[in-house]
C-alpha positions as CSV (number, residue, x, y, z in Angstrom):
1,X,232.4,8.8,87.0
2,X,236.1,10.3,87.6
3,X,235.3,10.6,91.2
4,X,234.2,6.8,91.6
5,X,235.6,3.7,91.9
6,X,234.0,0.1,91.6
7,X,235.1,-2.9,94.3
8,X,234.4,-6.5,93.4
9,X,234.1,-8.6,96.6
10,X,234.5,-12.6,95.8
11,X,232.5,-14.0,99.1
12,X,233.8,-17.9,99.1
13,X,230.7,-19.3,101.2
14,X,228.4,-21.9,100.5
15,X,226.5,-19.6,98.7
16,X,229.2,-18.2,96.6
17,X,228.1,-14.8,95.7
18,X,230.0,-11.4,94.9
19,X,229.3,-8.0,96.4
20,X,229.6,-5.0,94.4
21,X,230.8,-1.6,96.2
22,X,230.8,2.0,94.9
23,X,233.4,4.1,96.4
24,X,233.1,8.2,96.1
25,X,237.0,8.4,96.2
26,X,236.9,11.8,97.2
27,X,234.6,11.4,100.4
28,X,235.0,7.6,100.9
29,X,231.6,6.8,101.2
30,X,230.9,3.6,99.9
31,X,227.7,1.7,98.7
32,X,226.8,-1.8,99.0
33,X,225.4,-4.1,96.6
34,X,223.5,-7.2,97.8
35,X,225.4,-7.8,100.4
36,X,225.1,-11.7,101.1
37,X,226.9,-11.3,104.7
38,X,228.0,-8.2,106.7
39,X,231.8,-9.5,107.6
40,X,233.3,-9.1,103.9
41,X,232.0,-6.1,104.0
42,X,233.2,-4.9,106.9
43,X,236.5,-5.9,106.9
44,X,236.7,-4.2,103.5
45,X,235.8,-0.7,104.5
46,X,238.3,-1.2,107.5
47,X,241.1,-2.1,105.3
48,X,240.3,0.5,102.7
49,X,239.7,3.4,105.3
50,X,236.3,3.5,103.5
51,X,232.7,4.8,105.3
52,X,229.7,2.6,104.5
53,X,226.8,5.1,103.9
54,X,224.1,3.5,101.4
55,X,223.2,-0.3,101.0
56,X,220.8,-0.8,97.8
57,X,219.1,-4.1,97.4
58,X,218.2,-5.9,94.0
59,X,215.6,-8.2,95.0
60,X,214.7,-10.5,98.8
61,X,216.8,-13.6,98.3
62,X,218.9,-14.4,101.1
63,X,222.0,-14.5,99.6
64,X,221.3,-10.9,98.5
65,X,220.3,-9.5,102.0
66,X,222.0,-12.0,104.8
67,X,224.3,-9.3,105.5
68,X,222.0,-6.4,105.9
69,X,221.3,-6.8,109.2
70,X,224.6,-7.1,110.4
71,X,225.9,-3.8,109.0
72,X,222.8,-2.3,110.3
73,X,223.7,-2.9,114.0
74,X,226.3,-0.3,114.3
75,X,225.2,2.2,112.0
76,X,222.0,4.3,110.7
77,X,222.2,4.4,106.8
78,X,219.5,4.5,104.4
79,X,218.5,0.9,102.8
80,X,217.3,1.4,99.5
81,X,215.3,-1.7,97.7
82,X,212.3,-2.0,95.6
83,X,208.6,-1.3,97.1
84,X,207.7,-5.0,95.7
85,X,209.4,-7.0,98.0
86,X,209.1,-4.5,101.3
87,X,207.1,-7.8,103.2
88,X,210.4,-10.0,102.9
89,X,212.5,-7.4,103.3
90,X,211.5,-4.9,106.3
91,X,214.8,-3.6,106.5
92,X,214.2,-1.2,103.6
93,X,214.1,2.5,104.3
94,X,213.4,3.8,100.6
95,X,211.3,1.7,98.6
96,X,211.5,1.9,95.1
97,X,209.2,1.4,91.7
98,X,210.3,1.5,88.4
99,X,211.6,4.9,87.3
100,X,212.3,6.4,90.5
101,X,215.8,8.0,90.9
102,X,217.7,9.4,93.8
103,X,221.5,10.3,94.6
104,X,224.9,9.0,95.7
105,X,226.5,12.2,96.2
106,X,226.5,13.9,92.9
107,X,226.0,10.4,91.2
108,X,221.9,10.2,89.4
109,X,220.6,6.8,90.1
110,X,218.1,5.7,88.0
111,X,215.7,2.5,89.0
112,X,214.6,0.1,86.6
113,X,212.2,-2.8,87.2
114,X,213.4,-5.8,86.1
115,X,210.7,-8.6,87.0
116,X,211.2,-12.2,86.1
117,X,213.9,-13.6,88.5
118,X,211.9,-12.1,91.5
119,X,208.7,-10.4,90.9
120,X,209.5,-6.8,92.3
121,X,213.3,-6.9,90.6
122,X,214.9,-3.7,90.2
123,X,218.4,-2.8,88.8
124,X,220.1,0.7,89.2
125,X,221.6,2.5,86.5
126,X,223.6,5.2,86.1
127,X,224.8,6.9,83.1
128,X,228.1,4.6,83.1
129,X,227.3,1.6,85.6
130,X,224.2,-0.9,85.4
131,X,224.2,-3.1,88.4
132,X,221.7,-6.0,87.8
133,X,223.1,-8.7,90.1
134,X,221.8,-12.4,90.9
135,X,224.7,-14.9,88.7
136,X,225.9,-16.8,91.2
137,X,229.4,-18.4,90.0
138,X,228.2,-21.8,90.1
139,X,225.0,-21.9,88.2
140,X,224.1,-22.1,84.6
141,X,223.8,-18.0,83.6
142,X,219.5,-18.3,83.0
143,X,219.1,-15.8,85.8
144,X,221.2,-13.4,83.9
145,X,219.9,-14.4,81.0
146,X,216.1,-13.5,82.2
147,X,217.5,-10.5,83.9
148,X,218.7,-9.5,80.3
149,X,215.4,-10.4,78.8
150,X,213.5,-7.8,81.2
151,X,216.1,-5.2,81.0
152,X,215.7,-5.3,77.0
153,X,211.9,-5.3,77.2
154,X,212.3,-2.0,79.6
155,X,215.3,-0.1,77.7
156,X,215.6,0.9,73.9
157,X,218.5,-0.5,71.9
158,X,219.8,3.0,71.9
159,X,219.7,3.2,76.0
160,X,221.7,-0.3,76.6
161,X,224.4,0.4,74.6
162,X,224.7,4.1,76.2
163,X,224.3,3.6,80.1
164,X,225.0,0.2,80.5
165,X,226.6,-2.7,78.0
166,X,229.5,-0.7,76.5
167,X,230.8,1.0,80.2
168,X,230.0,-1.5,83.0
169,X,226.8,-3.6,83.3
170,X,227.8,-5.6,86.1
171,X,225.8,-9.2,87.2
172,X,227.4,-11.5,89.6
173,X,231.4,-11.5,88.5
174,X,230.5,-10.7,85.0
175,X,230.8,-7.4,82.9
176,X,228.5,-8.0,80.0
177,X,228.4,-6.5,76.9
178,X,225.4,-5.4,74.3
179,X,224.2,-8.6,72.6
180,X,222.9,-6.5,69.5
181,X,226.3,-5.2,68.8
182,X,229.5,-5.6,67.8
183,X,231.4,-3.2,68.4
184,X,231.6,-3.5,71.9
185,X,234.9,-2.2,73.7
């Protein structure tokens, strides 16, 4: 993961959600997490001299795809999202089932699904990062919570403390760490 870099964006809207980015600092290219509206976004990759290049979609809430759209207009990037949720989100260009991988550069994604806030729910992992999203900073944390129900059912206790918990498992604003343990760093 030396040649990535994680962005937090804190969107102060009605909604109030954050979008996640991954940088490749070596090529730029960025990823988008959720994005709830395209501006944000936008304005960050200009500041940053960064190239938007992948958008990858948790689940078909609104305040997870409002932005898509947008940041489609002026460019032709891949949409990734899962296959469950392709009627209320069109805009996907890979669907995706539990289990399926693909790339970020030389980055393995790995897709987990993760039902129970949304039906079709995925996450995507990789061997440092886990981004789960939907904890919006206003609200209780039971979305997480079920998120973290599903994601236990799916992984081992040996696989959440090694891809996810103890490096980065990111949902909403929060970096959460393995229940089941204590010797989390």
């Amino acid at each position: 993961m030396s040649n990535y870099k994680v962005h937090l964006l804190d969107i102060e809207n009605q909604l109030q959600n954050y979008i996640w980015l991954l940088e490749h600092t070596t090529s730029r290219d960025v990823i988008v997490v959720d994005p709830t509206e395209a501006e944000p976004v936008e304005q960050y990759c200009r500041e940053h001299g960064l190239n938007l290049s992948q958008i990858w979609l948790t689940h078909w809430h609104k305040d997870h795809i409002g932005g898509v759209p947008e940041l489609l207009q002026s460019r032709n990037i891949p949409v990734y999202g899962p296959r469950e949720e392709l009627s209320k989100i069109p805009f996907i260009t890979h669907p995706l089932q539990h289990e399926a991988h693909f790339k970020f550069h030389d980055l393995q994604v790995d897709v987990l699904a993760v039902p129970g806030h949304t039906l079709g729910h995925i996450v995507y992992s990789q061997t440092t990062l886990l981004f789960i999203q939907d904890s919006k900073k206003t609200r209780n944390n039971s979305s997480t919570e079920s998120i973290n129900h599903s994601l236990r059912l799916r992984l081992t206790h040996a696989h959440i403390c090694s891809i996810g918990f103890k490096s980065g498992l990111y949902a909403g604003s929060q970096r959460i760490l393995c229940p089941c343990c204590s010797n989390n760093s």
